[in-house]
N, C-alpha and C positions, 0 to 999 in steps of 0.2 A: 114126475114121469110115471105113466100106467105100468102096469107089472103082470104080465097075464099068466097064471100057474095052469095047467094043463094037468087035471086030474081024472083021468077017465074019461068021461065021455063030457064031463063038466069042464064050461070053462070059469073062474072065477075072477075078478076083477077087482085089483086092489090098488087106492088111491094114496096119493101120499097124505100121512095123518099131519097136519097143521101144527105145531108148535115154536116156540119160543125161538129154541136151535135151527128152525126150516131157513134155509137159505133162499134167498127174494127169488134165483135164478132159477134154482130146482121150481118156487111154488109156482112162477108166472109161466114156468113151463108146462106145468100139471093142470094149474088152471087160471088159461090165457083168460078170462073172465074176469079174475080178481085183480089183473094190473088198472084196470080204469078206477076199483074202490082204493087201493094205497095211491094213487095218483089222488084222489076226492078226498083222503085223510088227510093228507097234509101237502103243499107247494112241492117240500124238496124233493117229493117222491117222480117227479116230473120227469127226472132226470132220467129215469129207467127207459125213455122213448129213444135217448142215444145208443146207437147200436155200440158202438166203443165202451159205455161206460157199464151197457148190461153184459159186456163180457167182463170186463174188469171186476170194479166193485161190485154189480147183481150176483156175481158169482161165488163171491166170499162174505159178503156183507149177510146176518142173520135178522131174524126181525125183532129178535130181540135188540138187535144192533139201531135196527133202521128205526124202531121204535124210539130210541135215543135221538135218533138224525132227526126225528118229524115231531120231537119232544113232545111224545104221546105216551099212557100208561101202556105197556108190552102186550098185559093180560088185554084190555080195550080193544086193542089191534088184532093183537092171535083169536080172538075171541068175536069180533067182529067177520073176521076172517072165513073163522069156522063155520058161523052161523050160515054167512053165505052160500056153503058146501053141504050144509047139514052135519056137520060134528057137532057135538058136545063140547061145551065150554070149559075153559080152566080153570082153576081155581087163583088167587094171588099168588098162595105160596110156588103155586108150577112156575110162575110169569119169569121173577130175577129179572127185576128191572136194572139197567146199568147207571152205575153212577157216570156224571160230565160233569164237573167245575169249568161252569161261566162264569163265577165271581172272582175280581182279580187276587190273586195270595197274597199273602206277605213276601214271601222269596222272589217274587217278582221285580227286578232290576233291567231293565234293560238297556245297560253300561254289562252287565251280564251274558247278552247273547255272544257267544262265541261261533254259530253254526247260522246260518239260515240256507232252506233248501223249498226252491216252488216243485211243488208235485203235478201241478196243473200240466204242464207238456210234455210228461209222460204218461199223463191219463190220456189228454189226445191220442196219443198216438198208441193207445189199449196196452202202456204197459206199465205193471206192477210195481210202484215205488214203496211197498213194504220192503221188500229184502236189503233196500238201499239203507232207508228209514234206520232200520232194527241196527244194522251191521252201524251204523252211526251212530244211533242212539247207544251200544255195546261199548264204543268206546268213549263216550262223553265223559268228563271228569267230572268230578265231584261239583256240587253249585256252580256248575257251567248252563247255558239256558243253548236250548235246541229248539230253532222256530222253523213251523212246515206252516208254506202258503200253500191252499187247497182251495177246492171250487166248491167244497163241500166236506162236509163233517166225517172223519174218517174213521169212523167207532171202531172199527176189527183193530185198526193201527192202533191206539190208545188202547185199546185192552191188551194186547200184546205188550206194550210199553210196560202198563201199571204191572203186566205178569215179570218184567224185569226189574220192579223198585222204584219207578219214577213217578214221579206227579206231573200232571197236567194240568194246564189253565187252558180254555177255547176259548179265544175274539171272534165271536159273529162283527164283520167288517159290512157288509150287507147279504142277501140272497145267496150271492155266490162267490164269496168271501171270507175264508176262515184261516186266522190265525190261529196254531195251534201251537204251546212251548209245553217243554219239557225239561225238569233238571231232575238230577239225579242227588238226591240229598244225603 
């Protein structure tokens, strides 16, 4: 979003600066230009053309996050990003790339799932199945397994997750298909 300060007789004009924490909704709105390059970075970014989902997830999802969803290095992206704008680039240590286990654990049981919950149709319908997620995953018991069917890789959720103690595994089932479990060990 532009920001116009009124300083006298000056007007100045100030952009939103590009990082890591930028949220996709904030940046595609500051600069409608750069949704066709995260669209050209990676397939799942496609997804920002549903009006529904760029309210949803564009709107909490970070690029550090989405960097994770388009399994792209953060700093590459922010930094790609930037160029396009004319900022300055970041260095690695700015970037915090996010950890995702795709490979299957050892705790992994599935005689174990005690929960499964599709997320998919209440994203249709633009609404937020974190608060659902969290309040469930809060009470999960101890090596109990928590599985979310998603249309897509829900980076904010799993980091919120991991900020409660759990571990995650993701199944890419295809495109738009992801298992995502969670136990609390």
């Amino acid at each position: 979003m532009t920001k116009i300060n009124f300083t006298g007789n000056n007007i100045m004009e100030h952009k939103l600066i590009i990082t890591p924490k930028t949220k996709i909704l904030q940046l595609i709105e500051t600069y409608p230009e750069l949704e066709e390059i995260l669209i050209g970075v990676t397939p799942a970014f496609k997804r920002l053309k549903n009006p529904l989902l760029r309210k949803t997830i564009a709107k909490v999802t970070t690029l550090q996050q989405a960097a994770a969803i388009g399994n792209v290095k953060v700093q590459d992206l922010v930094n790609r990003l930037r160029h396009e704008v004319g900022q300055d680039t970041i260095s690695e240590n700015e970037a915090g790339e996010v950890n995702i286990h795709y490979d299957c654990p050892e705790w992994f049981d599935p005689s174990k799932i005690t929960r499964r919950f599709d997320i998919r149709a209440m994203l249709e319908d633009a609404e937020m199945p974190i608060h659902q997620v969290m309040a469930d995953l809060k009470a999960l018991p101890a090596d109990e397994i928590y599985e979310i069917t998603s249309p897509l890789l829900t980076v904010p959720l799993i980091e919120k997750a991991s900020g409660l103690g759990l571990d995650h595994w993701v199944e890419q089932k295809n495109e738009d298909l992801f298992l995502i479990r969670f136990i609390k060990k």
